[in-house]
C-alpha positions as CSV (number, residue, x, y, z in Angstrom):
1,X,1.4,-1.5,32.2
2,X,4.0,-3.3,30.3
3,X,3.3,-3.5,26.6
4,X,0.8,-0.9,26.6
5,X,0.6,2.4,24.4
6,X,-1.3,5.7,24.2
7,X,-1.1,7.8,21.5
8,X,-2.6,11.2,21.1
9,X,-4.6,12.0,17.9
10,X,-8.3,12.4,17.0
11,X,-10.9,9.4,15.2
12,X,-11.9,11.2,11.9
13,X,-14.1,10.3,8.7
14,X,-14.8,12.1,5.7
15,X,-16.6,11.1,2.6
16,X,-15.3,9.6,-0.7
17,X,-17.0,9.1,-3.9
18,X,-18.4,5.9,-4.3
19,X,-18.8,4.5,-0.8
20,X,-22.0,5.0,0.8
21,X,-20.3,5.1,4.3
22,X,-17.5,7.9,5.2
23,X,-13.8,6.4,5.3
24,X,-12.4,6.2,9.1
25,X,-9.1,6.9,10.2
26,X,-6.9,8.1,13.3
27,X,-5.2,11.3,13.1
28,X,-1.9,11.6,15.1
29,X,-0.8,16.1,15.1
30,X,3.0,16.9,17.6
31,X,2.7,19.7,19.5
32,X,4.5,22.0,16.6
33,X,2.1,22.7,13.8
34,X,3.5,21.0,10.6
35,X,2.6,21.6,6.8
36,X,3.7,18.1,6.5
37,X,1.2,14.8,6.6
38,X,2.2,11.0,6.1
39,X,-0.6,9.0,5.1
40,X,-0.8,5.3,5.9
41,X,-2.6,3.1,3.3
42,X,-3.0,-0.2,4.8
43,X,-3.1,-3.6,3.1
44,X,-5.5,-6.0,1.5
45,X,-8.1,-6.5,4.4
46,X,-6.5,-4.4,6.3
47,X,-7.7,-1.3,8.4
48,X,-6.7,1.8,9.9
49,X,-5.3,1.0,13.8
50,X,-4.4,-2.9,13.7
51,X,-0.5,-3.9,13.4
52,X,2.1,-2.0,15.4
53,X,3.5,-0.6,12.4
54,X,1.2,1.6,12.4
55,X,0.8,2.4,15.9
56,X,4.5,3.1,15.9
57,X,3.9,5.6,12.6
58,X,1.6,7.1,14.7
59,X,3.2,7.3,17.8
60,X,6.9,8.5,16.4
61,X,6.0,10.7,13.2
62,X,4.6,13.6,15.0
63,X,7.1,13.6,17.1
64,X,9.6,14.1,14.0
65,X,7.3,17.0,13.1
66,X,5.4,14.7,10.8
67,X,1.5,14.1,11.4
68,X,0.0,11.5,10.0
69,X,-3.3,10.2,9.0
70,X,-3.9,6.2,8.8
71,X,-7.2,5.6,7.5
72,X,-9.5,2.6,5.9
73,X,-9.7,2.5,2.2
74,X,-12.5,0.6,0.6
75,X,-10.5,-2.5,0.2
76,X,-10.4,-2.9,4.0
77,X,-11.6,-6.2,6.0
78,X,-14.3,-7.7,4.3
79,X,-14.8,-5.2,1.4
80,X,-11.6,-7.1,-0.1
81,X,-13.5,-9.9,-1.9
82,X,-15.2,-7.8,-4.3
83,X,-13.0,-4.7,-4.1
84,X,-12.4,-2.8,-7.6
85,X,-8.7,-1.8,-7.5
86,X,-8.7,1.2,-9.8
87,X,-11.7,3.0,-7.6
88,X,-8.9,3.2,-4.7
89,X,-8.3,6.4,-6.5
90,X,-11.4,7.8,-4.9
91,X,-9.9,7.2,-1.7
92,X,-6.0,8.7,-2.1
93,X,-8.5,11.9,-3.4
94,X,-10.6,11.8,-0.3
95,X,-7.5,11.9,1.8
96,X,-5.9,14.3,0.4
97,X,-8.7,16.8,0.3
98,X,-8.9,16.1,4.1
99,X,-5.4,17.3,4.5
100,X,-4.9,20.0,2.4
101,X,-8.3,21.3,4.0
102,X,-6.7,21.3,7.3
103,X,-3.9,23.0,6.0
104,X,-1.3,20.6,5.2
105,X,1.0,21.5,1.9
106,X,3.2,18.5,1.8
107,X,2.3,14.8,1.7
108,X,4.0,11.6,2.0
109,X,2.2,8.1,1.4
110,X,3.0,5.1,3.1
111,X,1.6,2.2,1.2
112,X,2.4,-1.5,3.3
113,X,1.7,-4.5,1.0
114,X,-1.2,-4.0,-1.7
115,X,-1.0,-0.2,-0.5
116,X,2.2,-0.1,-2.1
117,X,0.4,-0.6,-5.6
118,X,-2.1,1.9,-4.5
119,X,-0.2,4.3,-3.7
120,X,2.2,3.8,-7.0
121,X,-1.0,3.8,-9.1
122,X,-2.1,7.0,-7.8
123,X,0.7,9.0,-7.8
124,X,1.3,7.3,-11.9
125,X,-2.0,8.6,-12.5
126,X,-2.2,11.9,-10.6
127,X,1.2,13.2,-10.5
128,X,-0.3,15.6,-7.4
129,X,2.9,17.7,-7.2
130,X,2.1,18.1,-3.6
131,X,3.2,14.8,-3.2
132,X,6.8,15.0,-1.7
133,X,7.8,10.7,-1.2
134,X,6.6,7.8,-1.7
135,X,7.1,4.6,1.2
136,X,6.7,1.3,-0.1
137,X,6.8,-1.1,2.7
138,X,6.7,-4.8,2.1
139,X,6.0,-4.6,-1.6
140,X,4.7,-7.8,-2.9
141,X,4.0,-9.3,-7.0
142,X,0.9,-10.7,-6.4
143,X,0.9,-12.0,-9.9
144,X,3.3,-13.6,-9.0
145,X,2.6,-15.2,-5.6
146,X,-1.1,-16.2,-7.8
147,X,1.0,-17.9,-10.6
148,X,3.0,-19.8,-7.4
149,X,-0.1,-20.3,-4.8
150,X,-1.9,-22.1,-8.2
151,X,0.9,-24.1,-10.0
152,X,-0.9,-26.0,-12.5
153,X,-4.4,-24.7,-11.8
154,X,-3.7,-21.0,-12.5
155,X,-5.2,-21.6,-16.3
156,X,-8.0,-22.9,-15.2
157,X,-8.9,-20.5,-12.8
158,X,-8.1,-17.9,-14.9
159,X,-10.6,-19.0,-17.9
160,X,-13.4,-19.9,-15.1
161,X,-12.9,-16.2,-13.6
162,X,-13.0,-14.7,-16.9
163,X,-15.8,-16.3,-18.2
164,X,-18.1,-15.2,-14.8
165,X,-16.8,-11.5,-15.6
166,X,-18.1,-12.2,-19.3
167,X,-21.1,-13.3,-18.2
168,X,-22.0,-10.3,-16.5
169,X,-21.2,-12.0,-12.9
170,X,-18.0,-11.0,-11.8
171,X,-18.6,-10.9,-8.4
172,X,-19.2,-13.9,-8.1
173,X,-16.7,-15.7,-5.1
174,X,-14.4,-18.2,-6.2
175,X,-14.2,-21.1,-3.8
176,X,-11.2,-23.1,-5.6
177,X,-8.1,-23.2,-3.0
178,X,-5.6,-21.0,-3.6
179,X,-8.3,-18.0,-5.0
180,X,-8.1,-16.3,-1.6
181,X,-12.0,-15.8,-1.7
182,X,-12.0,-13.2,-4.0
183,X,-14.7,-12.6,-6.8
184,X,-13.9,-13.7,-10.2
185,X,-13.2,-9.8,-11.1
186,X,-10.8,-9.1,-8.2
187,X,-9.0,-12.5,-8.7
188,X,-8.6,-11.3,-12.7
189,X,-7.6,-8.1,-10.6
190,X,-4.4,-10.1,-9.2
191,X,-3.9,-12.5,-11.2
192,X,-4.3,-11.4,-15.0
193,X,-1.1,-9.2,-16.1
194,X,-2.7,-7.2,-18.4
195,X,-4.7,-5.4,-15.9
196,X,-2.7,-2.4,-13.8
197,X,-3.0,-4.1,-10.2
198,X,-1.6,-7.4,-11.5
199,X,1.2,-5.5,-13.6
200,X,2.2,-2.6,-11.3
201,X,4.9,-4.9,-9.7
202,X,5.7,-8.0,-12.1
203,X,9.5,-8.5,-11.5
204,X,9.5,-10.0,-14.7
205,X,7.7,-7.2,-16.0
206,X,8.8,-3.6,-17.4
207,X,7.6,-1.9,-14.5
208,X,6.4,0.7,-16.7
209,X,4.3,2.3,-14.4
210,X,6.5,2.4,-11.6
211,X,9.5,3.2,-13.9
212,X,7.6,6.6,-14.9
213,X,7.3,8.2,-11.5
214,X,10.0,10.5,-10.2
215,X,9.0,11.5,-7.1
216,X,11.5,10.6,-4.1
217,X,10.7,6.7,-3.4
218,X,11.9,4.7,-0.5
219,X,11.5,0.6,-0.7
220,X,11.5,-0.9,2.5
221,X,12.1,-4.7,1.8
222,X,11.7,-7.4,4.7
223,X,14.9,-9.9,4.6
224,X,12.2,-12.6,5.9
225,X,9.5,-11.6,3.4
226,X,7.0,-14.8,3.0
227,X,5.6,-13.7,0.1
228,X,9.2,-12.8,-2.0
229,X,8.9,-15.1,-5.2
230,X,12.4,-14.2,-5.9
231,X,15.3,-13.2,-3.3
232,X,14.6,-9.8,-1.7
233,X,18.0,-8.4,-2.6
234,X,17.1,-9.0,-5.9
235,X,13.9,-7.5,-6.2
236,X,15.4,-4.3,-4.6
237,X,18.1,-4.0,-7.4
238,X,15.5,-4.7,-10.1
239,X,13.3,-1.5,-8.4
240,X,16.8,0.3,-8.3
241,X,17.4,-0.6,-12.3
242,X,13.5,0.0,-13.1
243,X,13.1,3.3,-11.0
244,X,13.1,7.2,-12.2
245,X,12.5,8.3,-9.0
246,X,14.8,11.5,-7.7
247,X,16.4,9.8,-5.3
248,X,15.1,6.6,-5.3
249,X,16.4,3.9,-2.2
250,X,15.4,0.6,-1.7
251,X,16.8,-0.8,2.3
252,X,16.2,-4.6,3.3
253,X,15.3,-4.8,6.8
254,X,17.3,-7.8,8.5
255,X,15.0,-10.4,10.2
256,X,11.7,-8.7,9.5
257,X,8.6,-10.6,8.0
258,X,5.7,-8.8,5.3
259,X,4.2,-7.2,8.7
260,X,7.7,-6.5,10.2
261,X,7.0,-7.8,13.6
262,X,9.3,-7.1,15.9
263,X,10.8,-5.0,13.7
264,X,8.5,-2.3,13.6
265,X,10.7,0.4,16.1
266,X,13.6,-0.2,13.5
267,X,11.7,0.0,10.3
268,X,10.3,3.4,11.4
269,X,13.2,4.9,12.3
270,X,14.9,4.0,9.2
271,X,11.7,6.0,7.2
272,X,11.3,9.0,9.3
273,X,15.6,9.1,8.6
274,X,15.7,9.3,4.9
275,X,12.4,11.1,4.5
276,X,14.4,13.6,6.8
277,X,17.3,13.5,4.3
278,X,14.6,15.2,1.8
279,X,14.3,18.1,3.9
């Protein structure tokens, strides 16, 4: 059937601390058994099979004698509105533990979109040495896109979010436009530069966090990226000037979008090639 496409893996879950429900994911082995497992951390509202990305990851990696494990993290679907950033830690641990229990020794995260902060936050604050590369595909500056998206009303919504968090009800939704129907902590989440989501990716920021981590890190940048507030090639040489990372590589992906569709064969190619040049 044109269009259509199996892949070969196993539906898992496995618990992580603080959710009440195990996370669910899709595990993709090739026939060789590897050491080696990719894990896919999906984007704000996200989840663990939609987008071809993905289902290309899946489909190609093992094949490159890479498995991988996609999975839902707690800011998935729904649970966005009220998600607590920092607790995505939980998650990256839970993972983990379910592949090095299985045997893997060498992991590679794939963060698309807000997974690219996730997975940069983790690894800042970890420094798991089993950690071998980090992917960071689509990476956006949501304090950015928040200060844009609000113009003139980004003060006010600030002050009204932070007052709801001083008042003890922070998870309270925001229903102004432009405050993507988060609660008045996960907007201050985005949108306030002191805290680590906001910051991990302010171009006009130090970058500390990012700036301190030296595993191998791969940018993948879409030329058509909706959400760039300033030129693509641009944020790619400011990751290149602000980046530790040995080797760090940032490539622009002509004519893709923030979910690279119709680009998504190409863009995985590309990442399974340089994460092969680590070998």
């Amino acid at each position: 059937m044109k269009n259509s496409l199996e892949i070969s893996g196993s539906l898992v879950s496995f618990p992580a601390r603080g959710q009440k429900r195990p996370l669910d994911g899709f595990w993709a082995r090739g026939a060789k058994r590897s050491r080696t497992l990719l894990l896919f951390i999906h984007g704000m509202g996200g989840n663990f099979y939609r987008s071809l990305s993905k289902k290309e990851m899946l489909r190609q990696a093992p094949r490159a004698g890479i498995d991988v494990l996609s999975f839902n993290n707690r800011g998935y679907e729904g649970q966005v509105a009220d998600e607590v950033f920092v607790e995505s830690r939980h998650d990256l641990d839970a993972a983990l533990a379910f592949g090095r229990a299985k045997g893997y020794r060498r992991f590679f995260l794939l963060g698309h979109s807000t997974g690219c902060q996730k997975i940069t936050y983790y690894q800042h604050l970890r420094k798991a040495p089993d950690i071998a590369a980090l992917i960071l595909a689509a990476i956006g500056d949501d304090y950015a896109i928040v200060r844009r998206t609000l113009g003139k009303r980004y003060a006010h919504w600030m002050k009204v979010a932070a007052e709801l968090v001083k008042r003890g009800n922070g998870s309270e939704i925001l229903r102004g436009k432009g405050c993507l129907g988060f609660s008045a902590r996960r907007f201050l989440s985005v949108a306030d530069r002191t805290q680590i989501e906001a910051r991990l990716f302010d171009m006009d920021g130090p970058l500390r966090e990012f700036s301190a981590i030296k595993t191998p890190t791969l940018a993948v940048l879409p030329a058509e990226e909706e959400y760039a507030c300033i030129p693509v090639p641009e944020m790619g040489r400011r990751l290149q000037a602000a980046s530790r990372a040995q080797p760090f590589q940032f490539q622009i992906i002509p004519g893709a979008d923030h979910g690279f569709h119709g680009r998504e064969d190409k863009t995985t190619r590309i990442i399974l090639k340089w994460l092969a040049s680590l070998r």
